[in-house]
N, C-alpha and C positions, 0 to 999 in steps of 0.2 A: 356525242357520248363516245369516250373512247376505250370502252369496253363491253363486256358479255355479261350482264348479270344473268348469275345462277337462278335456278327455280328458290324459291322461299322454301325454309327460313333463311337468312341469313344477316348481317348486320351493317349498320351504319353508323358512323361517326359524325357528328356536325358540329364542325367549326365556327362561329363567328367571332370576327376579330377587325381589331383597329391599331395600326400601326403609331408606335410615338414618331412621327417623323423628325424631329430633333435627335436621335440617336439612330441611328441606323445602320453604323459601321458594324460591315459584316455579314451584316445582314444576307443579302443578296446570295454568297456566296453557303452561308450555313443553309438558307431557305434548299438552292437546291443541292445540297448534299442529302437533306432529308428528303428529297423528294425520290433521288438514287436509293438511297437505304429502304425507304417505306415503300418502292415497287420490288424489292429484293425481298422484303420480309414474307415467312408464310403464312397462307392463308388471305395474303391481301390480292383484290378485284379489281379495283379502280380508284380514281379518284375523279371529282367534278369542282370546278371552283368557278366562282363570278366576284367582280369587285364592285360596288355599287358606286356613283356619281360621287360622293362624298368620302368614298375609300375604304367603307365597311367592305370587309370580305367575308363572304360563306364562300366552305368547302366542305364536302361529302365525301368521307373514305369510306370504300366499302370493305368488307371482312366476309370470310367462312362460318369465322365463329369467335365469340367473347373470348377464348385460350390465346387470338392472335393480337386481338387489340390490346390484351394483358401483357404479351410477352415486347408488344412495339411499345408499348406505354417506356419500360423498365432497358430496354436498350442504351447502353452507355454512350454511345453518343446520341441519341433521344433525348438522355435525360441531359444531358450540358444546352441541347439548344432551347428546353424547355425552360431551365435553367436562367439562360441567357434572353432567351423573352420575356419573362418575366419581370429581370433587375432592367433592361434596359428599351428591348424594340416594341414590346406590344404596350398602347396605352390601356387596352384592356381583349379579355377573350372568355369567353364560356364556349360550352364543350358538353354537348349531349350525346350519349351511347344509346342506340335505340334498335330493336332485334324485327327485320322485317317480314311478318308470317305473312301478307299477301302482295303481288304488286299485280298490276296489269297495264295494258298498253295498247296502243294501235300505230301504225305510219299508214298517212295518207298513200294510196296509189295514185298518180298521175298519169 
């Protein structure tokens, strides 16, 4: 994990998504420009991603509060790459916003 979550509440984003690989131009290079922009933005914590064997990806942004993921949603260049995944890189993506009131946790001592 490469960050600090805060005490609850706070919020999560989840991504799942599947790449068109036949179109990909560009890809790569918009991917991490929002990945600059979206640790720039306020109120954002972290983010977590995995890609499964078959290419499905989940990813988790975290937020302060719904005002932040509102205002990253609506950022103009936000909205061109979301834009642009849609007409061409993602073969498909859902996207749940979900408000975390409890979490908890342990790390093993050794």
């Amino acid at each position: 994990m490469s960050f600090t979550r805060p005490e609850p509440p706070y919020y999560a984003v989840i991504i799942t998504s599947a790449l068109d690989e036949s179109n990909l131009d560009g890809y790569a290079a918009m991917d991490e420009r929002m990945a600059e922009l979206g640790r720039a933005q306020p109120g954002y914590l972290g983010r977590e991603s995995r890609t499964a064997a078959d290419g499905r990806e989940l990813t988790v942004l975290y937020y302060q509060n719904a005002e932040s993921i509102a205002a990253w949603k609506q950022h103009p260049e936000h909205l061109e790459a979301q834009r642009r995944g849609r007409e061409a890189w993602y073969a498909n993506y859902h996207i749940e916003v979900a408000r975390v009131e409890r979490a908890y946790g342990f790390v093993r001592q050794e």
